[in-house]
N, C-alpha and C positions, 0 to 999 in steps of 0.2 A: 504494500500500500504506500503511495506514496504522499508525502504534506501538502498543504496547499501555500499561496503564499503569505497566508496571513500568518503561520505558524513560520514558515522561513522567516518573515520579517523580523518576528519577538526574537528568534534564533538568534538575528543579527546584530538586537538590543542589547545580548547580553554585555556585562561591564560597561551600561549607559544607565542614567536614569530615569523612570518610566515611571507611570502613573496609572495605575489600577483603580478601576470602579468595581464594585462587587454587587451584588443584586439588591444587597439592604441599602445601597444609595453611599456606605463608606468608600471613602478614598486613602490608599495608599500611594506613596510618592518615595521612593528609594535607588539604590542603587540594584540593579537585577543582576544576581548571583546566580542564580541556574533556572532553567527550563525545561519541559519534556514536552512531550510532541502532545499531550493532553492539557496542555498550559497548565501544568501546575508549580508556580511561582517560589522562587524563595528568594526574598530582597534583604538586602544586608542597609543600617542606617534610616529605618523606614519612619516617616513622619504619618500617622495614623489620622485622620478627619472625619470626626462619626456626622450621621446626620444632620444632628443640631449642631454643628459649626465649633466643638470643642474637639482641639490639636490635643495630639500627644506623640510617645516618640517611645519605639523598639529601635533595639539592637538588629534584630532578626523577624522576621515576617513570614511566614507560608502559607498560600493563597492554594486554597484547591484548585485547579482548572475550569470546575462546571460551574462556579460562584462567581466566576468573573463575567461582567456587565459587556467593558472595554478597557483598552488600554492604550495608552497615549505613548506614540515613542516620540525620541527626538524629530526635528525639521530635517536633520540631516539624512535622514530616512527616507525621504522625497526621493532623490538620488541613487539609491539603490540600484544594483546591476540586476536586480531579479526583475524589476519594475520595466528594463529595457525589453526586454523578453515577451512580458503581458504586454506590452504595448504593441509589440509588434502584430503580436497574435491581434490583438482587437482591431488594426491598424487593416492586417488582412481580412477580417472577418467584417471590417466595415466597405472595405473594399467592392466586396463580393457581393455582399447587400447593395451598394447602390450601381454596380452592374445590370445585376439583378433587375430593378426600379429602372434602369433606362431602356431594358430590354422591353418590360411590359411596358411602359409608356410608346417606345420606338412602335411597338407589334399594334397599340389602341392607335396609333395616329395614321397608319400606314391602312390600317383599316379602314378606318376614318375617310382617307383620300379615295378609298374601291368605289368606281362608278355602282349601283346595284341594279 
């Protein structure tokens, strides 16, 4: 089986600081120390954000994977060589789609011109 790129992405986060939402609305914001391909988290330095808007601060953090909401990586991540990839892919697949749309448009117009 292979990842998708949302899971390569976090891969790439690791040793960056990243920002977890979990499903009870908490925010974690640390340094991201390990990964596995089920996102389950373990952030070194972690600043804790409950709910009601009271900070507090771990050493250490471990986030199951299936409680995570989202996760923020850095901007530099935009840039990604795996994003080149998806692009291209979408880049052909859009391609072909609007082939596609000028073919059926070219076949309605040329119809269009048939004496009947």
């Amino acid at each position: 089986m292979s990842v998708g790129v949302p899971i390569k992405l976090i891969h790439e986060a690791k040793n960056h600081v990243i920002t977890i939402e979990v499903k009870t609305g908490e925010l974690y914001r640390g340094h991201l120390v390990e990964i596995d391909d089920t996102m389950n988290c373990l952030i070194d330095n972690c600043r804790h954000t409950s709910v009601d808007g009271k900070a507090s601060y771990f050493d250490q953090v471990y986030i199951r994977g299936s409680q995570i909401r989202f996760v923020i990586v850095p901007d530099m991540f935009k840039n990604a060589p795996m994003f080149t990839r998806v692009k291209n892919l979408a880049r052909v697949k859009n391609d072909a789609m609007l082939r596609k749309k000028a073919t059926k448009i070219r076949e309605q117009v040329i119809a269009q011109m048939r004496p009947e």
